[in-house]
C-alpha atoms as one frame of an Amber mdcrd trajectory, in Angstrom:
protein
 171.922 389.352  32.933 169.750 386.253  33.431 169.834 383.638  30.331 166.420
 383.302  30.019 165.694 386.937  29.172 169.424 387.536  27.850 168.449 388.456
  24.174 165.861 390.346  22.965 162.597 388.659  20.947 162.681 388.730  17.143
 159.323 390.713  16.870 158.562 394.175  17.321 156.909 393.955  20.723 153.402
 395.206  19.550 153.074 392.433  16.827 153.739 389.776  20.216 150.116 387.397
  20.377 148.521 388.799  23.504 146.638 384.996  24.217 149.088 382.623  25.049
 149.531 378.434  24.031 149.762 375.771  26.099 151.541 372.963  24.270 151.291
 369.292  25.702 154.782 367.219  25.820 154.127 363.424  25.044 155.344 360.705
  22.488 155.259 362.969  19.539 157.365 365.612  21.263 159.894 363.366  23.385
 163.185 364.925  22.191 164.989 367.937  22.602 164.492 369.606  18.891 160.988
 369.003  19.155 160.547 370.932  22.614 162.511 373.890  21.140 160.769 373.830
  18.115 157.043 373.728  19.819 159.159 377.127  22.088 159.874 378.382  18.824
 156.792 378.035  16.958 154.761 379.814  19.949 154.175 377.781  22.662 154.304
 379.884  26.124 153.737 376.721  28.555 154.268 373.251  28.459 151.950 371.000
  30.021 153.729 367.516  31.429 150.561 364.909  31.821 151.068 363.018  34.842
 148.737 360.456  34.031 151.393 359.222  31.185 155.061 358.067  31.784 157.363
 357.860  34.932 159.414 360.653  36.949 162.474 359.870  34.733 160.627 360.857
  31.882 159.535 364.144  33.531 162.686 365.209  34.827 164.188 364.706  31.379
 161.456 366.603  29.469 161.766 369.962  32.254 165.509 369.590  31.566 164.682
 370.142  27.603 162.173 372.642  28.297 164.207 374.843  30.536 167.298 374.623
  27.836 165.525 375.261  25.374 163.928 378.462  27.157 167.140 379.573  27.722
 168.623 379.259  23.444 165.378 381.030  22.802 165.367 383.552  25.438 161.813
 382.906  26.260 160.294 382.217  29.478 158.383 379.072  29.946 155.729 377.826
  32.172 156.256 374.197  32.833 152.498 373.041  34.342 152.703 369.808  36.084
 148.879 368.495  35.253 147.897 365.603  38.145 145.652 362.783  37.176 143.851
 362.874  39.866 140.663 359.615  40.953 141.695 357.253  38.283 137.633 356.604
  37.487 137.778 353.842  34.580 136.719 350.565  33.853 138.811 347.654  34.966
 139.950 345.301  32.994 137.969 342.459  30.830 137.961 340.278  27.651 136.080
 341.584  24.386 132.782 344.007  24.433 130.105 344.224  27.141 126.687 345.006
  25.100 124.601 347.166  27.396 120.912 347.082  26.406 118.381 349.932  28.299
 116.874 348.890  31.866 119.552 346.070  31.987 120.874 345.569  35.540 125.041
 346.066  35.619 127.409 345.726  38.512 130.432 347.301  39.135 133.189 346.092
  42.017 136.798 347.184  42.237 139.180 344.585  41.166 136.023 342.000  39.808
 136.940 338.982  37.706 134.391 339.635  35.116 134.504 336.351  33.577 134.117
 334.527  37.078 131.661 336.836  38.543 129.863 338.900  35.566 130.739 341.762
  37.959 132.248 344.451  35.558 135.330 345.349  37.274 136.570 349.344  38.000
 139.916 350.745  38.588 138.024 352.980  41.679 136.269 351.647  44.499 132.803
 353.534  43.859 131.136 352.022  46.808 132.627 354.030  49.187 131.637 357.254
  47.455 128.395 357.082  45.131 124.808 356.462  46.912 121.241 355.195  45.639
 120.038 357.303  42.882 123.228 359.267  41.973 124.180 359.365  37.721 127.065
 357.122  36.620 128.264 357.818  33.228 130.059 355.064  31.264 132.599 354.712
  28.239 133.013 358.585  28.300 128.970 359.280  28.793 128.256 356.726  26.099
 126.154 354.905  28.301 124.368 356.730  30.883 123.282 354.580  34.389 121.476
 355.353  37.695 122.565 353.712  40.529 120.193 351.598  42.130 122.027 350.505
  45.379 125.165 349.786  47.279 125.895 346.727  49.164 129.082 344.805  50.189
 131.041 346.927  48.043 129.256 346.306  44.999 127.370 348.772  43.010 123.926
 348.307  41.267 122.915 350.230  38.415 120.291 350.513  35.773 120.815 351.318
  31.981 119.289 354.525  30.741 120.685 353.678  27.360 122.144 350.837  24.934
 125.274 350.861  23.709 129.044 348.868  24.355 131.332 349.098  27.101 135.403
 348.366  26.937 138.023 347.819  28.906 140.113 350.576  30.635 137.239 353.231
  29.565 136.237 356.399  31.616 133.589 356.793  34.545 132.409 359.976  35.159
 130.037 360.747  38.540 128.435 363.962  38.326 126.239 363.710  41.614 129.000
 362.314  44.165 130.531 363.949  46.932 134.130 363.080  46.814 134.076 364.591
  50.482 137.815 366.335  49.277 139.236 362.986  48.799 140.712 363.893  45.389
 144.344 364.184  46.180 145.296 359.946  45.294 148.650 358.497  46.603 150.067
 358.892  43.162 149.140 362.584  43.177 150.971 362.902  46.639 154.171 361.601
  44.997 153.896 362.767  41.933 153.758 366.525  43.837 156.670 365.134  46.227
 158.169 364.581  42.699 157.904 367.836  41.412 158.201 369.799  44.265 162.072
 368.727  43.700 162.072 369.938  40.192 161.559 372.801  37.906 157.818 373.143
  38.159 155.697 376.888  37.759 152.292 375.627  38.407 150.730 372.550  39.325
 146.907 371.593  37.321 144.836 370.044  40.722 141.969 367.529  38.652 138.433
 366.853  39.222 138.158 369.738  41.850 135.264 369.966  43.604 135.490 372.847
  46.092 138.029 375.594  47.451 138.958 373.309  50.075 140.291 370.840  47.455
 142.670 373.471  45.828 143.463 374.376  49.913 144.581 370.900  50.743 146.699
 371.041  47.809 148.257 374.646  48.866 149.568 373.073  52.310 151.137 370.090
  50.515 152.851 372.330  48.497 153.714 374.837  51.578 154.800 371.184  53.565
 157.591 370.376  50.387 158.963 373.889  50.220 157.502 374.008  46.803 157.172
 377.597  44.930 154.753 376.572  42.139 151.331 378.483  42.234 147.730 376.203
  41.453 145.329 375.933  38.659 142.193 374.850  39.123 140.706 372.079  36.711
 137.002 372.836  36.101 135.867 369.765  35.183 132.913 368.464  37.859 129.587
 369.654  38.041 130.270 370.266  41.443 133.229 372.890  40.727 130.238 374.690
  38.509 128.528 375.253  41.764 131.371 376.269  43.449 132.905 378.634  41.220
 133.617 381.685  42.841 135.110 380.002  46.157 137.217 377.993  43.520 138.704
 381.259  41.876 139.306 382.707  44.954 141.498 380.333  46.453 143.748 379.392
  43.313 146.043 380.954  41.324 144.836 380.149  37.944 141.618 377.873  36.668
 141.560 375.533  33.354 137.974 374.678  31.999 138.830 371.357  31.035 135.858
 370.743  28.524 136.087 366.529  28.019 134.754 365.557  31.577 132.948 369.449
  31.607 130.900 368.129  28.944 129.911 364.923  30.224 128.916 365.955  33.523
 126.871 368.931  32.461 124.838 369.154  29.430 127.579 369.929  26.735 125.289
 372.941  25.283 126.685 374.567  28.613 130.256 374.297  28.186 130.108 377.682
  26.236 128.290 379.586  28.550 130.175 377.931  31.222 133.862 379.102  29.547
 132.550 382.808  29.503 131.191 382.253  32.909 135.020 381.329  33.805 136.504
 383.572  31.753 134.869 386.336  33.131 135.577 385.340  36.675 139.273 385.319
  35.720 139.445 388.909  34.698 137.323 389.660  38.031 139.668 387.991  40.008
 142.919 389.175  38.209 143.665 385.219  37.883 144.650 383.309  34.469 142.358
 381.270  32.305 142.989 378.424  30.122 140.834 377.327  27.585 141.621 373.517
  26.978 140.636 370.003  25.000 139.667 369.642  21.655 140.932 373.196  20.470
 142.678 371.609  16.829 141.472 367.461  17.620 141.079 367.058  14.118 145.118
 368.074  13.536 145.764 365.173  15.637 145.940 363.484  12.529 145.439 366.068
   9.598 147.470 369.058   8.705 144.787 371.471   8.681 142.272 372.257  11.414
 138.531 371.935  10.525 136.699 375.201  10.631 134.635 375.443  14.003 138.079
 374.434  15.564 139.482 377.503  13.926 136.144 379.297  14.834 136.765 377.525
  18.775 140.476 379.264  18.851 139.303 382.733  17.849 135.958 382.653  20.151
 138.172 382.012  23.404 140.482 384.987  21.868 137.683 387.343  21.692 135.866
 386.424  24.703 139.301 387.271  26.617 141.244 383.727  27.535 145.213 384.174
  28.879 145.406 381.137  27.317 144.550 378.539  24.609 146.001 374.708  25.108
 147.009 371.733  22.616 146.381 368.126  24.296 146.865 364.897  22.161 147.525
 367.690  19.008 151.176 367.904  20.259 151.199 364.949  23.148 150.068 362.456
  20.510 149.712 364.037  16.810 151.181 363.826  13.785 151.415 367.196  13.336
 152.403 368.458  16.637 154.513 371.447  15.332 152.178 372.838  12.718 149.036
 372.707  15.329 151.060 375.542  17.617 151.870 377.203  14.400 148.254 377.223
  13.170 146.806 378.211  16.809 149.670 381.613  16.728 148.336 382.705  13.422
 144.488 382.648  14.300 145.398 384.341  17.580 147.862 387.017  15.542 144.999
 387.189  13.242 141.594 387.535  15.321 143.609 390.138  17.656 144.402 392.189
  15.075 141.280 392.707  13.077 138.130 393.904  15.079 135.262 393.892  16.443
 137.457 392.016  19.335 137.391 393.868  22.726 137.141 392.794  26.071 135.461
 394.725  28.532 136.851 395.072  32.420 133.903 394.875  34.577 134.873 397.614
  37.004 131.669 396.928  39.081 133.446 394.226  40.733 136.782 395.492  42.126
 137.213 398.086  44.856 138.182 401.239  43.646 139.495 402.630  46.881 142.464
 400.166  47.357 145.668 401.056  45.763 146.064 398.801  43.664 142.835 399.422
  41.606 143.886 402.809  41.246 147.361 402.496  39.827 145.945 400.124  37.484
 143.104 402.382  35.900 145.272 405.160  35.948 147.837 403.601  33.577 145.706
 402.327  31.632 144.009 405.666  31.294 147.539 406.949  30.778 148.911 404.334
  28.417 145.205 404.981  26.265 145.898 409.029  26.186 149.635 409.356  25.158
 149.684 406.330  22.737 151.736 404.434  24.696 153.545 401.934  22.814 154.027
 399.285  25.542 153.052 399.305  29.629 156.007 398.545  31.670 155.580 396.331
  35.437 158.222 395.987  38.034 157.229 393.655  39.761 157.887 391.017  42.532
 155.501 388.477  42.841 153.746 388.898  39.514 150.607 390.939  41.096 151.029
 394.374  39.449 151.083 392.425  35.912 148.266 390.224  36.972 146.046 393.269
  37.686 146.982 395.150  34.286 146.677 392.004  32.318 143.019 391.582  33.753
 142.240 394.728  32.437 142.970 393.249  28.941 144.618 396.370  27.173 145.817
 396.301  23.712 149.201 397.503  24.550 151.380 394.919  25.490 152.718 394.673
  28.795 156.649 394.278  29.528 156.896 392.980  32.854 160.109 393.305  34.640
 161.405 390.329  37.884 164.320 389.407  39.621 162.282 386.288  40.212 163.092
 383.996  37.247 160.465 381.651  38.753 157.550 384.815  38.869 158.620 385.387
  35.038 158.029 381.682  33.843 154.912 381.929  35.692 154.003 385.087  34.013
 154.685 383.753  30.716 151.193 382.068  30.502 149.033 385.572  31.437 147.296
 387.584  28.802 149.591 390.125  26.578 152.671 389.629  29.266 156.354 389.435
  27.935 158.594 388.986  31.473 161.901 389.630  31.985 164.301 388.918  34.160
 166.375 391.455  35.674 168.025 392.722  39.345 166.014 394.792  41.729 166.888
 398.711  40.540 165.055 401.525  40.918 166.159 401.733  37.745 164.950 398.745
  36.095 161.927 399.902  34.179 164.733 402.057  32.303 167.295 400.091  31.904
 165.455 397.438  30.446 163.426 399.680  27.623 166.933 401.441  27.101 168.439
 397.661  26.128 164.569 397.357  24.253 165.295 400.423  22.289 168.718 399.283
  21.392 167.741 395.901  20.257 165.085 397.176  17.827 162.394 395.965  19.925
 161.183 399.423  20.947 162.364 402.930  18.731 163.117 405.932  19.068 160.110
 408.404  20.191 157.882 405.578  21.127 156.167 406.557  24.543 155.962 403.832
  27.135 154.106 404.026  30.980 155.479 402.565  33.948 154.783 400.994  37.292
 157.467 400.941  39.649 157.401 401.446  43.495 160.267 402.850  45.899 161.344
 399.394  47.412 162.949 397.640  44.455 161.788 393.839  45.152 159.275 394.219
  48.046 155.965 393.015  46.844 152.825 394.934  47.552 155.006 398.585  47.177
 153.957 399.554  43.682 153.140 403.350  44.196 154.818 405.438  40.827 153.811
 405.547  37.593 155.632 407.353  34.923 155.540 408.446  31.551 158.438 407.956
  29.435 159.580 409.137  25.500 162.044 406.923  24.303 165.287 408.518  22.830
């Protein structure tokens, strides 16, 4: 029996939180106890920033995270999140006071003081033109550029305000012409590709070609890991459904979202997203600024309690902790607060999420299977919906259909369960290819007190144990 999945979980499985937490590993979380304890407390991936600390660091944390999965007996998705155009300010003494219609300049590498050219850690001039936005200090001050000569870049104030050292740039109206993938990326992905890694977060995307380029790299290194998309340009807004279509998973990514669009759309935006993810059978993660305020209080204020439970309702696979656990004081409490307004809004209607059968095509297979357990699983009472499955697809497709049963889904891929662990309502686990392992697996269930006697349970199997694309049976099953 695989050591992930060796013992069974500690909670009747229909009390398990269907919407998932992504926990981030950083200074306040750089030890063993406190990775097992973020595992423990609820945390269903772990997010590794790559825009923080060295390789060493990284292959120690995955080393913690996949021990502790095993001494839990809970899969994990590690996500590997790339940092993508490093788009700040350069470096420079004190505070630049910007004043509206003042004339700035901006050069890669400058010497401020010698030049009064304020210096970037990007070399804009090769990709933003005349007229284009260019958002300082985080959108705090707001520019136009006015032209671009000699590597320089001329820009007019639309608004006063300060400007320090090492701060953000954000360029909503530049073509990046796929040119997001930085040498750092490439060996930071050469790096992981090595390791332990279920999914790798591609930032600043643009278009599907982006996520493409990225899906031959990983091809090129032999590397299994599957690709969320970062929605966090204007430019991915208008590219959307080409975006879900060619990754595996997308993460609106609501700091830059909201300074390149007009923040009142980040809402409609996340539905817009979430929505596509259900139509597309992919996974969604709702991310930044979920519980900020726990990043140094104990308690969440209440519109970030209000934020948690909206992405539950509206139908997210997942919910994710930044600084809270990376940086926070209270890194263990903030998963532990995020569970119990999950365990809490899922349990106590009006939350439903509707499957938009409009889009899918009901003639393929697939499709089928899918409505019909879920048809099946709604008429006997089922108590759980079981998924053999080898590349994670038949779970996928239940899962997008959001039902309130929870969904056991059965792999001899330990890599397709850890991958799994971060999809709506999903418990994986790992066991051989049998045409016999939908059984086996709720007999062991039933014995552990997980399942009981005379619950009913439906399952999708198909007659090649560990072929993908073969799922063909479903049965109906009273435990005993």
């Amino acid at each position: 029996m695989n050591k992930i999945t060796h013992t069974a979980p500690n909670v009747p499985v229909d009390k398990l939180k269907r919407t998932k937490i992504i926990a981030t590993v950083g200074p306040s979380t750089m030890s063993y106890d406190a990775v097992l304890k973020l595992i423990k407390a609820g945390a269903n991936g772990l997010r590794l920033n790559f825009s923080h600390g060295n390789h060493e660091e990284k292959a120690q944390q995955i080393k913690w995270i996949r021990k502790a999965s095993r001494e839990y007996s809970k899969p994990v998705a590690i996500i590997q999140d790339l940092q993508g155009p490093k788009i700040r300010l350069g470096d420079f003494e004190g505070i630049i006071n910007v004043q509206t219609g003042q004339s700035l300049r901006f050069q890669y590498g400058a010497d401020y003081d010698g030049s009064g050219i304020i210096p970037t850690q990007y070399d804009l001039s090769k990709k933003i033109k005349r007229g284009e936005s260019l958002y300082l200090y985080d959108g705090k001050v707001r520019t136009t550029v006015t032209s671009v000569k000699d590597g320089v870049v001329h820009a007019r104030a639309e608004n006063a305000g300060i400007l320090i050292k090492r701060k953000g740039m954000n360029l909503p109206d530049t073509d990046f012409g796929g040119d997001i993938i930085t040498e750092k990326d490439k060996n930071d992905i050469a790096f992981g590709s090595t390791q332990d890694i279920d999914w790798v977060a591609l930032s600043f995307v643009q278009t599907a070609d982006d996520v493409s380029r990225l899906r031959k790299l990983l091809r090129t290194l032999g590397s299994g890991a599957k690709i969320m998309a970062k929605i966090e340009t204007k430019a991915a807004i208008e590219n959307l459904d080409e975006i879900f279509q060619e990754a595996d998973g997308v993460m609106v990514a609501r700091g830059d979202l909201a300074i390149e669009t007009l923040p009142e759309s980040v809402p409609i935006v996340q539905r817009q997203i979430i929505g596509l993810g259900l139509k597309y059978a992919k996974p969604t993660v709702v991310a930044t600024q979920m519980l900020a305020s726990m990043t140094d209080m104990p308690e969440p204020t209440r519109a970030e309690v209000s934020d948690v439970a909206t992405a539950v309702i509206v139908g997210a696979d997942c919910v994710m902790l930044s600084d809270e656990t990376a940086n926070g004081q209270y890194p263990i409490e903030a998963v532990h607060i995020m569970k119990r307004i999950i365990l809490y809004t899922q349990s106590n209607p009006p939350v439903s999420v509707q499957f938009n059968t409009e889009y899918e095509d009901t003639t393929s297979r697939q499709a089928a299977i899918c409505n019909s357990i879920m048809s099946l699983a709604a008429s006997v009472n089922a108590k759980a919906i079981v998924a053999e499955t080898r590349s994670g697809a038949t779970a996928l497709h239940i899962a997008a259909r959001r039902p309130k049963r929870p969904i056991i889904a059965v792999t001899s891929d330990a890599r397709v369960a850890q991958q799994l662990a971060i999809t709506f309502g999903t418990k994986s686990y790992v066991r051989p290819d049998s045409k016999y392992a939908a059984t086996r697996l709720t007999d062991w269930l039933l014995k552990n007190k997980v399942l009981h006697k005379g619950d009913m349970v439906v399952s999708a199997s198909g007659r090649y144990p560990g072929v993908v694309g073969t799922t063909d049976t479903i049965k109906v099953r009273v435990l005993e």
